[in-house]
C-alpha positions as protocol buffer text, in pm:
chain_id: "A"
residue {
  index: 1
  type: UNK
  ca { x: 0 y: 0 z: 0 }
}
residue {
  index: 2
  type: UNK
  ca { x: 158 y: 376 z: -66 }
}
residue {
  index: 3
  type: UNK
  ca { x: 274 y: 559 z: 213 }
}
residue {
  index: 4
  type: UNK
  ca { x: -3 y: 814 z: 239 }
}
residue {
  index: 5
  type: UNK
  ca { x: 22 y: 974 z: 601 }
}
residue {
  index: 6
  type: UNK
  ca { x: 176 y: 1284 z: 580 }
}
residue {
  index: 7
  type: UNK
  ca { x: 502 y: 1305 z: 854 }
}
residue {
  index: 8
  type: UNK
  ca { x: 870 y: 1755 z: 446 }
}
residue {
  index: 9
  type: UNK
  ca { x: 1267 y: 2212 z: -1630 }
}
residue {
  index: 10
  type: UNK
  ca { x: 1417 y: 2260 z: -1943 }
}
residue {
  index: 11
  type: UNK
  ca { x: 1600 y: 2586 z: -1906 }
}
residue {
  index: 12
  type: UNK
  ca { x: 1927 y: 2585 z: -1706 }
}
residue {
  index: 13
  type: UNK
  ca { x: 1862 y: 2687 z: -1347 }
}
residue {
  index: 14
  type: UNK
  ca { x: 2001 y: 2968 z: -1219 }
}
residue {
  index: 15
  type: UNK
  ca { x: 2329 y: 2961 z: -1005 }
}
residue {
  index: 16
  type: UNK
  ca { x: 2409 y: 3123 z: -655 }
}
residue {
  index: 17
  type: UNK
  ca { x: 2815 y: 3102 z: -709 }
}
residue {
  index: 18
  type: UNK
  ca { x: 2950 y: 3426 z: -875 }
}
residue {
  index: 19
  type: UNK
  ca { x: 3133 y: 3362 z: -1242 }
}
residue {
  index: 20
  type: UNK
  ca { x: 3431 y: 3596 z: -1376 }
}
residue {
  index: 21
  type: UNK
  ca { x: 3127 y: 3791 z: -1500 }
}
residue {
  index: 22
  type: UNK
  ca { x: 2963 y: 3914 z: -1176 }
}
residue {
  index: 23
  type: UNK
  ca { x: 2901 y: 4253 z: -1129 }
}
residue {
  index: 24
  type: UNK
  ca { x: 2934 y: 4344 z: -807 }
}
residue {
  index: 25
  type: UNK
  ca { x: 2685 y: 4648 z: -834 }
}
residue {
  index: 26
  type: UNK
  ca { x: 2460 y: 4480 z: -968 }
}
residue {
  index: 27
  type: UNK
  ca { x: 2454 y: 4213 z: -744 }
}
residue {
  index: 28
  type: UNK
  ca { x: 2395 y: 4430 z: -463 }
}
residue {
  index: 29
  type: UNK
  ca { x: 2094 y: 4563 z: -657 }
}
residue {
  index: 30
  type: UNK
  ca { x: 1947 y: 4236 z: -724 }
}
residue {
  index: 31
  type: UNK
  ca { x: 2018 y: 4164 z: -365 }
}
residue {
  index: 32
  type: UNK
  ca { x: 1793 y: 4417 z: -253 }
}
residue {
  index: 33
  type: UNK
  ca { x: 1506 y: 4331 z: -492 }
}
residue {
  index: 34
  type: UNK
  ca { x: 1524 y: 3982 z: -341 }
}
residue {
  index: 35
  type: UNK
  ca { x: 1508 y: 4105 z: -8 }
}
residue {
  index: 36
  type: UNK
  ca { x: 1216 y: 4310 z: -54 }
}
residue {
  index: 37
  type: UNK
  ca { x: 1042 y: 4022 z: -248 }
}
residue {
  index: 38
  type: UNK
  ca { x: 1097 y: 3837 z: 99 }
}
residue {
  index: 39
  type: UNK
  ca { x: 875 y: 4049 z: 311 }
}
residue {
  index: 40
  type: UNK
  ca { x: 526 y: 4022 z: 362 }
}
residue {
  index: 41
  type: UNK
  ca { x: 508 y: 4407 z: 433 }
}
residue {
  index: 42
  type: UNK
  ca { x: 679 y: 4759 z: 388 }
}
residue {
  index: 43
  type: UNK
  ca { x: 1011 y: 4800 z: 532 }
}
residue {
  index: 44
  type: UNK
  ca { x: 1259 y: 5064 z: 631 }
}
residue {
  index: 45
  type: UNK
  ca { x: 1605 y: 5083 z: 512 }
}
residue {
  index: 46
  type: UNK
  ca { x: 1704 y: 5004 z: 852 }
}
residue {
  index: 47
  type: UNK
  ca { x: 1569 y: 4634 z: 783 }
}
residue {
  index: 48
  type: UNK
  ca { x: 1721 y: 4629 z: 431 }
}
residue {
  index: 49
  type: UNK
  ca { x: 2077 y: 4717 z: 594 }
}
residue {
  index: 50
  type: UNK
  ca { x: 2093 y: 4535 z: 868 }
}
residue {
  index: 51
  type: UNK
  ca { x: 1968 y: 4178 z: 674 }
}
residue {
  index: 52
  type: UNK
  ca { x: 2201 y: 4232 z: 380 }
}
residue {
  index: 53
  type: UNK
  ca { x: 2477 y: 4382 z: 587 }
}
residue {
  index: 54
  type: UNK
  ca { x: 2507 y: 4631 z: 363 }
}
residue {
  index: 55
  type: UNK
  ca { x: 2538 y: 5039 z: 467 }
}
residue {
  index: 56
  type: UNK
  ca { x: 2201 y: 5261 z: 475 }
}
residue {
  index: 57
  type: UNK
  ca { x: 2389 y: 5528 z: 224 }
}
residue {
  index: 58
  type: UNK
  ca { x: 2409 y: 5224 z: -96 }
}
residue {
  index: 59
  type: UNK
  ca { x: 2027 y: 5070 z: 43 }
}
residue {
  index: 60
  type: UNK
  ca { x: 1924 y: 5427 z: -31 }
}
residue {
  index: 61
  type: UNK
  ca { x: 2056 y: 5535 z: -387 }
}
residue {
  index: 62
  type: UNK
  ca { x: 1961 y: 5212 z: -506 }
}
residue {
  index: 63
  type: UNK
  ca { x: 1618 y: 5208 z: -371 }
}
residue {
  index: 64
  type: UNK
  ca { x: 1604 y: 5555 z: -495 }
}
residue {
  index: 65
  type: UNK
  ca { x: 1718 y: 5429 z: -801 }
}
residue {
  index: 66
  type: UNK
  ca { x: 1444 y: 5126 z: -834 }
}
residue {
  index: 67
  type: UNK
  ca { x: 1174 y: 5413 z: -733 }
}
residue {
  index: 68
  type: UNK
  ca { x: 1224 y: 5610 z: -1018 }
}
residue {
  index: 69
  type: UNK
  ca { x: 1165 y: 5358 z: -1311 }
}
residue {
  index: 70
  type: UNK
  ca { x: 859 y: 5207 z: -1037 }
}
residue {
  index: 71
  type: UNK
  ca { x: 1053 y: 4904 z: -921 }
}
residue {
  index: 72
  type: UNK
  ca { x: 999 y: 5047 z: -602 }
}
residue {
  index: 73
  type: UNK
  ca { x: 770 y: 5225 z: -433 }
}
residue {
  index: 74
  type: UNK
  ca { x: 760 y: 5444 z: -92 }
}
residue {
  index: 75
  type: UNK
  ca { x: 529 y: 5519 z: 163 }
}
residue {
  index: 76
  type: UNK
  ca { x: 554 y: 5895 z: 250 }
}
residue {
  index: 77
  type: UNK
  ca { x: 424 y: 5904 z: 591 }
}
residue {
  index: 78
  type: UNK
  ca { x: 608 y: 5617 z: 721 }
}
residue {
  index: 79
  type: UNK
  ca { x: 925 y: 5645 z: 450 }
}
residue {
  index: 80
  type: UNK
  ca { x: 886 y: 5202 z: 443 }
}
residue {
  index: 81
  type: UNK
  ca { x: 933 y: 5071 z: 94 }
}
residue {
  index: 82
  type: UNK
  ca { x: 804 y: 4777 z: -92 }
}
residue {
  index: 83
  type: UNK
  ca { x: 798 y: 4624 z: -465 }
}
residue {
  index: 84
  type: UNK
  ca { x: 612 y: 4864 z: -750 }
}
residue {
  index: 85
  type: UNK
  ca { x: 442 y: 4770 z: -1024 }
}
residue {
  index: 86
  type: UNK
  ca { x: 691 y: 4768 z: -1284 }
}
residue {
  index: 87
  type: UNK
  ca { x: 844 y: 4457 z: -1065 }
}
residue {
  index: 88
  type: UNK
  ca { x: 507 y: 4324 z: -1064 }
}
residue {
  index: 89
  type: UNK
  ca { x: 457 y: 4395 z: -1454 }
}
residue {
  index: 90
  type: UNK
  ca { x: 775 y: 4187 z: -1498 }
}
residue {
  index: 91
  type: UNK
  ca { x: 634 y: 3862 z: -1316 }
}
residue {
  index: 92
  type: UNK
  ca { x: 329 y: 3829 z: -1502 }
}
residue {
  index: 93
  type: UNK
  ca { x: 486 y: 3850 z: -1851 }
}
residue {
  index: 94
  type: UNK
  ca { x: 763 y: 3630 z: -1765 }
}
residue {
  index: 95
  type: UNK
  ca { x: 472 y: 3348 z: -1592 }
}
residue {
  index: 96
  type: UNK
  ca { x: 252 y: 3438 z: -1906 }
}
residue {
  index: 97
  type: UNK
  ca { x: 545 y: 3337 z: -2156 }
}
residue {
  index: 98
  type: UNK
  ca { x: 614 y: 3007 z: -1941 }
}
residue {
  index: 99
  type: UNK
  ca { x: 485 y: 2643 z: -2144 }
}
residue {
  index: 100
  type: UNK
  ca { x: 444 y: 2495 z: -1808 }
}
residue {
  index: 101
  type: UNK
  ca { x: 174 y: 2748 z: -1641 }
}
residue {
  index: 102
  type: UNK
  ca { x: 37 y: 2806 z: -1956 }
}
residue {
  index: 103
  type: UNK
  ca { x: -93 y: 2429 z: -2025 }
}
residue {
  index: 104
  type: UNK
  ca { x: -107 y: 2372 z: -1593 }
}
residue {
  index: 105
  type: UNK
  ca { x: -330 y: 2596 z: -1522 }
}
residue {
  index: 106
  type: UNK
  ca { x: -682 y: 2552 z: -1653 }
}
residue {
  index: 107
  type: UNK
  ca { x: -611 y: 2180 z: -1553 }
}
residue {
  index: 108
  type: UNK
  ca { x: -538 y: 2295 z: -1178 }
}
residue {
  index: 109
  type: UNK
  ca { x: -867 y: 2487 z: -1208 }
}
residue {
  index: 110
  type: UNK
  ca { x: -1048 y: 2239 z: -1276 }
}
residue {
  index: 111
  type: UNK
  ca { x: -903 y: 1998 z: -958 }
}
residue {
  index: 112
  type: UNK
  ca { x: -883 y: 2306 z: -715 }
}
residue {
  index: 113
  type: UNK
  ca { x: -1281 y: 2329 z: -766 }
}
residue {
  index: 114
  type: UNK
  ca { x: -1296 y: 1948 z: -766 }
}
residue {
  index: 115
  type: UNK
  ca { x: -1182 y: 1938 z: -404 }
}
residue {
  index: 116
  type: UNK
  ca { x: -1182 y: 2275 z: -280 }
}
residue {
  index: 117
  type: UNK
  ca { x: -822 y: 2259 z: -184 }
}
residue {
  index: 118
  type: UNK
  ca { x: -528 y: 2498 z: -280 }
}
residue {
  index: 119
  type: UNK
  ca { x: -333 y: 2397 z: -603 }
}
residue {
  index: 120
  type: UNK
  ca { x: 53 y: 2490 z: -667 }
}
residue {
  index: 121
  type: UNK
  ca { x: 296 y: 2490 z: -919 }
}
residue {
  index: 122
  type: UNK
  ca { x: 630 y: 2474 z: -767 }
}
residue {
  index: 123
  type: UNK
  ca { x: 1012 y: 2441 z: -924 }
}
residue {
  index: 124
  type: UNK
  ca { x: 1315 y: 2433 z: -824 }
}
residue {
  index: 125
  type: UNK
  ca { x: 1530 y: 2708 z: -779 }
}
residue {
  index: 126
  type: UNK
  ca { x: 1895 y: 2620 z: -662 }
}
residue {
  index: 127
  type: UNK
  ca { x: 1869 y: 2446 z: -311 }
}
residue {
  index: 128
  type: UNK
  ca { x: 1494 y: 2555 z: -284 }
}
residue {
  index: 129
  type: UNK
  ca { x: 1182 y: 2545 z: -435 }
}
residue {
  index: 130
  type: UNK
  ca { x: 958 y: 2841 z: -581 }
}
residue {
  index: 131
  type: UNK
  ca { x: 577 y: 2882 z: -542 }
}
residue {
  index: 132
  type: UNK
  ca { x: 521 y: 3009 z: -952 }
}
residue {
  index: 133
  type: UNK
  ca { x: 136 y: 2964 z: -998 }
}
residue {
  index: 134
  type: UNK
  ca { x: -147 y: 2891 z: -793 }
}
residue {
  index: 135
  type: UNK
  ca { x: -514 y: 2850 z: -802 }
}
residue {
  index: 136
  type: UNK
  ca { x: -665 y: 2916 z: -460 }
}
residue {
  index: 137
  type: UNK
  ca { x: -991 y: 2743 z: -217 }
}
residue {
  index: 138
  type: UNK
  ca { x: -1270 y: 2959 z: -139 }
}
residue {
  index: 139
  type: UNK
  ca { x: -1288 y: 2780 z: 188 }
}
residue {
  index: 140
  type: UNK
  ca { x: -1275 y: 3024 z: 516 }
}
residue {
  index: 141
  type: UNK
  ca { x: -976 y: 2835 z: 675 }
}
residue {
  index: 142
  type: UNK
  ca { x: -713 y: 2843 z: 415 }
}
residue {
  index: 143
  type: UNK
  ca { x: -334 y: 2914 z: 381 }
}
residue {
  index: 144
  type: UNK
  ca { x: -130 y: 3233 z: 319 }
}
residue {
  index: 145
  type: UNK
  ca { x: -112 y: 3235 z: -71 }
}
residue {
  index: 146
  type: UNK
  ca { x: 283 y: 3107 z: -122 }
}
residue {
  index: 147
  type: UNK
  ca { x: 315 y: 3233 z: -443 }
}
residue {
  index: 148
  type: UNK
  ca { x: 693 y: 3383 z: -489 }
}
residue {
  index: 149
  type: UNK
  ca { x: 815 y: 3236 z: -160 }
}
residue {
  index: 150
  type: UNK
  ca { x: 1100 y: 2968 z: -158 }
}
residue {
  index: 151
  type: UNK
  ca { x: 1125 y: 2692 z: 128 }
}
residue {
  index: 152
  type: UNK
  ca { x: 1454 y: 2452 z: 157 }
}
residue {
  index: 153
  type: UNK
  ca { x: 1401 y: 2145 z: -77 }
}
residue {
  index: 154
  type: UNK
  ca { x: 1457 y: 1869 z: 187 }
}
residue {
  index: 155
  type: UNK
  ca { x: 1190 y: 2022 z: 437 }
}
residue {
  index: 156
  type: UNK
  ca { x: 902 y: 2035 z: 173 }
}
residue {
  index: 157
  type: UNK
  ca { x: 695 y: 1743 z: -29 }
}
residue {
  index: 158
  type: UNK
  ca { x: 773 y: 1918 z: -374 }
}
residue {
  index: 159
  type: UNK
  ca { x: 1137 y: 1933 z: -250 }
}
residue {
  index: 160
  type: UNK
  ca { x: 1170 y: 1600 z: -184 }
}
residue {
  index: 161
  type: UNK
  ca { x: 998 y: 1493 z: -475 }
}
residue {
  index: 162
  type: UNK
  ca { x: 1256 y: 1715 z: -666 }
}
residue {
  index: 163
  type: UNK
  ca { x: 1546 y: 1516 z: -476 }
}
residue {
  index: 164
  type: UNK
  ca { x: 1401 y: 1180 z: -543 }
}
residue {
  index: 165
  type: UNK
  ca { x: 1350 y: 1262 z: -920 }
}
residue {
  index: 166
  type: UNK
  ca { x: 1712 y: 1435 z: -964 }
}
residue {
  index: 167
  type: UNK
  ca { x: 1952 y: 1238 z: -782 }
}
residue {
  index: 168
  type: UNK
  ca { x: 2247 y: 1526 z: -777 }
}
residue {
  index: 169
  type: UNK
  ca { x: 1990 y: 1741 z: -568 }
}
residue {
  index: 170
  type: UNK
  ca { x: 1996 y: 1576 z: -250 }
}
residue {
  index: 171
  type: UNK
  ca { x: 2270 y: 1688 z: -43 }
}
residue {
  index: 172
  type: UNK
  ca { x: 2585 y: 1499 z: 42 }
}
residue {
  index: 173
  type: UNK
  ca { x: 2522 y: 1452 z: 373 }
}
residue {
  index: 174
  type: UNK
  ca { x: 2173 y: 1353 z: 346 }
}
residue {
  index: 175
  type: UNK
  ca { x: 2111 y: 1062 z: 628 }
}
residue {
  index: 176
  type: UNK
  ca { x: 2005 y: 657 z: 526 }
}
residue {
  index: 177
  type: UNK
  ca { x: 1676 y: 796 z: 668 }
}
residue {
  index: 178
  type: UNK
  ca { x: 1665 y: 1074 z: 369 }
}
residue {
  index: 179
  type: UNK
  ca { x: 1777 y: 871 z: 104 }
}
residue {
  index: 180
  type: UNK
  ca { x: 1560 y: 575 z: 195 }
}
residue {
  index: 181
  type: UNK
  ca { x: 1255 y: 845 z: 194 }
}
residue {
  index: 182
  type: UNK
  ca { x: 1342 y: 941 z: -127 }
}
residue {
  index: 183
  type: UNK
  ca { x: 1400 y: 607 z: -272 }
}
residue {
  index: 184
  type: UNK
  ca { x: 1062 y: 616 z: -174 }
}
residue {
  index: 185
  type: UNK
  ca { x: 921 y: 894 z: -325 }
}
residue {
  index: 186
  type: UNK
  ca { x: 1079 y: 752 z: -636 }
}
residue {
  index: 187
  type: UNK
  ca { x: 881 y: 469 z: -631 }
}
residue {
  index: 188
  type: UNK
  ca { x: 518 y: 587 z: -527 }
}
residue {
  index: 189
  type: UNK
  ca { x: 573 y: 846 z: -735 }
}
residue {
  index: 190
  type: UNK
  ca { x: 456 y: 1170 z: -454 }
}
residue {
  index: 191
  type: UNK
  ca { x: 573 y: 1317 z: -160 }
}
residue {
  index: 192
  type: UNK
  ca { x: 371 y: 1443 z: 161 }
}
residue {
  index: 193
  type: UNK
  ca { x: 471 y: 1624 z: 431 }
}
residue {
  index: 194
  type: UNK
  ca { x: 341 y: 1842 z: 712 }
}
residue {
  index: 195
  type: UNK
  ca { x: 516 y: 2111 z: 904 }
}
residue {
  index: 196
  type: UNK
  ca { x: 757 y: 2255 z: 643 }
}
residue {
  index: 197
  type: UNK
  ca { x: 550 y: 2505 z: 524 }
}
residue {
  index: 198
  type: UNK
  ca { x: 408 y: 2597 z: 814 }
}
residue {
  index: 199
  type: UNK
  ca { x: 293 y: 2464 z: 1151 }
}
residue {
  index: 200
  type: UNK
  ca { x: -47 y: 2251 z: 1045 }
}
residue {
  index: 201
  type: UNK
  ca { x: -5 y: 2262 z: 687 }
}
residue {
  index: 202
  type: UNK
  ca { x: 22 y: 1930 z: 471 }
}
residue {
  index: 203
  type: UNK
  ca { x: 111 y: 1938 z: 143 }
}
residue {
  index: 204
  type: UNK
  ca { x: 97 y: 1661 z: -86 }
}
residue {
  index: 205
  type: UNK
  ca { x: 341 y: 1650 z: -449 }
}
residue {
  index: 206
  type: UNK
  ca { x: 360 y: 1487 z: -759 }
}
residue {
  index: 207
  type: UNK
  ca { x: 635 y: 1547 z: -1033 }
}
residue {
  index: 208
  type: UNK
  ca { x: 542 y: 1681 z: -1364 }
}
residue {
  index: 209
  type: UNK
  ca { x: 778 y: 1577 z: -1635 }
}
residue {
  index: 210
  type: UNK
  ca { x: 857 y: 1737 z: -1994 }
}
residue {
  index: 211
  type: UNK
  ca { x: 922 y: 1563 z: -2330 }
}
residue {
  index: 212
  type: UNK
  ca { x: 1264 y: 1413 z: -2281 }
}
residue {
  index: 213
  type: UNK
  ca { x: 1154 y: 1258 z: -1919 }
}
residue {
  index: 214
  type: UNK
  ca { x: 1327 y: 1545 z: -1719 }
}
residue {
  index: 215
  type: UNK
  ca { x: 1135 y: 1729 z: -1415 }
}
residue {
  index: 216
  type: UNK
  ca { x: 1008 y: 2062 z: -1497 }
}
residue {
  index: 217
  type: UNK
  ca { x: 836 y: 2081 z: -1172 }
}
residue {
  index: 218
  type: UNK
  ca { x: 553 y: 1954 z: -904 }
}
residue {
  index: 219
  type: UNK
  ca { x: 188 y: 1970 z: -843 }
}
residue {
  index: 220
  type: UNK
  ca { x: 99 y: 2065 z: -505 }
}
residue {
  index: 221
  type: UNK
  ca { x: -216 y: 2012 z: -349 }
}
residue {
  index: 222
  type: UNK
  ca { x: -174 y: 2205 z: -17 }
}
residue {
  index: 223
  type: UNK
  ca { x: -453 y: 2265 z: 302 }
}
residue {
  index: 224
  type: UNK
  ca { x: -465 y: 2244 z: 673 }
}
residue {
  index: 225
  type: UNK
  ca { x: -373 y: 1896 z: 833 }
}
residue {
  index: 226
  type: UNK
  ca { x: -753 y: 1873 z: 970 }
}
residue {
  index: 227
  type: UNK
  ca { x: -861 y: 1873 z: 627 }
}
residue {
  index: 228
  type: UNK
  ca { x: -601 y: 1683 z: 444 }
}
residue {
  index: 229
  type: UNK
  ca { x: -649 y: 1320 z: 626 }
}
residue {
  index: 230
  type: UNK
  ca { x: -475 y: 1044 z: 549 }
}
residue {
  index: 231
  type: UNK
  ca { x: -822 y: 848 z: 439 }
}
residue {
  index: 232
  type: UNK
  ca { x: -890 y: 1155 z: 250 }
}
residue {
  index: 233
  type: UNK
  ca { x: -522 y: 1140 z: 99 }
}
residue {
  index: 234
  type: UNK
  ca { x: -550 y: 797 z: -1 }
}
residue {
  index: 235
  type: UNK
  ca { x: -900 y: 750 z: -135 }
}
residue {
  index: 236
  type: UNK
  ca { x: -952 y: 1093 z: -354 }
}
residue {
  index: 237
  type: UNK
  ca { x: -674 y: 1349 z: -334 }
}
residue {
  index: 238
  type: UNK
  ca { x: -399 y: 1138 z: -439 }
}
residue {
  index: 239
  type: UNK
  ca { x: -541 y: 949 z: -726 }
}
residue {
  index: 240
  type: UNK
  ca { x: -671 y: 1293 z: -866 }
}
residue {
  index: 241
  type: UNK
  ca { x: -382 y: 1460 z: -825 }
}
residue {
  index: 242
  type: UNK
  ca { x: -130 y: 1196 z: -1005 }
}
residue {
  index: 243
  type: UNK
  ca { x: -401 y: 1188 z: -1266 }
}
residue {
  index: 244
  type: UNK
  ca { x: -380 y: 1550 z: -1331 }
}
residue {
  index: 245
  type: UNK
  ca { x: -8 y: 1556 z: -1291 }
}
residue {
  index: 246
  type: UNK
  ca { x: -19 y: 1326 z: -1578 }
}
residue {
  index: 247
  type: UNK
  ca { x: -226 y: 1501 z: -1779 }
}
residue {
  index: 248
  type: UNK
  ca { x: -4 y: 1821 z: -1715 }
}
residue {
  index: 249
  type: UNK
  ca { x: 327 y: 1633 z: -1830 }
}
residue {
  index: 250
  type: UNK
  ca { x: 119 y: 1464 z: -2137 }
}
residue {
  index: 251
  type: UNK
  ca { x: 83 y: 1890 z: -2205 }
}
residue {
  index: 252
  type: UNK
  ca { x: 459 y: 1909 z: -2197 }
}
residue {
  index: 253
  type: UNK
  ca { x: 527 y: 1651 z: -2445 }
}
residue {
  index: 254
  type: UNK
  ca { x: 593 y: 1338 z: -2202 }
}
residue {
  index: 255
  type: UNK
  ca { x: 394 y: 997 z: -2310 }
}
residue {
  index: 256
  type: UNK
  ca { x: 362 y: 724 z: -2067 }
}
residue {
  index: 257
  type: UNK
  ca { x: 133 y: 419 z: -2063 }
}
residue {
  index: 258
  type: UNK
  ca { x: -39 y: 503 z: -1728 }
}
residue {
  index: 259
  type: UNK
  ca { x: -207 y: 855 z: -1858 }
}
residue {
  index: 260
  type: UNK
  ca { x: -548 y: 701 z: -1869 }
}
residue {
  index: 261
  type: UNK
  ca { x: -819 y: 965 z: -1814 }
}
residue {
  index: 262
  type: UNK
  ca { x: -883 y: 1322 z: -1779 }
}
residue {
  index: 263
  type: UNK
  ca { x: -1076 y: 1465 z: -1425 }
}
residue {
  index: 264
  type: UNK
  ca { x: -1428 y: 1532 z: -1482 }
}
């Protein structure tokens, strides 16, 4: 029987190690866009600083900077700063241009109204995975929207199921306990986990594979623990989710005998 209780692309993927090429202005630029993509409100320059170690007098000019071509924007009364639209602007064409949200989503539609559940695209993004699309519950109880946030691979279901799937992922020093989890998540083909997104929150993961067999990404179905049951896991999420993970790779190009049906 799968393990069902819950107990954690074609492009090349971007690197954290800077080449002969870096620019060291430029990363401290990008270093500040990241930071400010990392919190859930307006910050001072204070905050900026003091987390990127990095003096108030450079935060400023390139904040400054970011604000006047709207990459930015500022509060007045309170002088906090957060992302603008032209940041935003530059997210939605780049998701709008991507194969794999383009043929996931009206198929993640159609299961997030199926079971009333939260459904996620996530990738990986160096050690971590990204939130990139989602399609949310209307249910009163539901989880903070992830979208943009990154979580360590080996803590998360679509992490793991990213380890399992791409062997040179999983760290060196991963314990026999690790790499007999992800031998498997290999072979049951989905990951779930509770507590690495948040306290209470299960999230259950299947791969989604391109044309030449290599992992673009996962399909995450993701709720609170009281919801997401093991009986519940086994008899109706997990079937309908590897069936629409299927259907989402057959949209990428990748064939394989056990695509049977489409969700109703």
């Amino acid at each position: 029987m799968p393990e069902t209780a819950c107990p954690p692309n074609e492009w090349i993927l971007p690197s954290r190690n800077k080449g002969s090429y870096s620019i060291q202005s430029v990363e401290n630029a990008l270093d500040v866009l990241e930071a400010l993509c990392e919190e859930d409100d307006e910050v001072r320059i204070s905050r900026l600083s003091e987390k990127l170690k990095m003096n108030k007098t450079s935060v400023f000019r390139l904040l400054a900077t970011f604000e006047s071509r709207g990459y930015v924007e500022r509060k007045k009364d309170s002088g906090k700063y957060r992302l603008g639209l032209s940041a935003y602007e530059i997210g939605q064409k780049l998701i709008s241009r991507m194969g794999l949200i383009k043929h996931a989503h009206p198929v993640m539609e159609r299961l997030a109204r199926k079971f009333d559940e939260a459904v996620y695209i996530a990738v990986p993004r160096g050690d971590e995975i990204l939130f990139l699309d989602m399609v949310d519950t209307s249910q009163q109880v539901k989880i903070v929207p992830l979208i943009g946030k990154r979580f360590p691979q080996p803590t998360t279901a679509p992490g793991q199921v990213i380890m399992a799937n791409r062997p040179m992922a999983a760290p060196a020093e991963a314990t026999p306990e690790m790499k007999s989890r992800l031998n498997r998540i290999n072979q049951n083909g989905y990951a779930c986990e509770t507590g690495g997104l948040g306290d209470g929150i299960c999230c259950l993961a299947v791969p989604l594979f391109a044309t030449d067999g290599e992992l673009s990404g996962c399909l995450c179905l993701v709720g609170p623990d009281f919801r997401i049951t093991s009986e519940k896991i086994e008899a109706e999420l997990l079937p309908n989710l590897r069936e629409t993970g299927n259907i989402i790779s057959s949209k990428l190009g990748f064939h394989s005998s056990y695509i049977t049906r489409r969700i109703s």
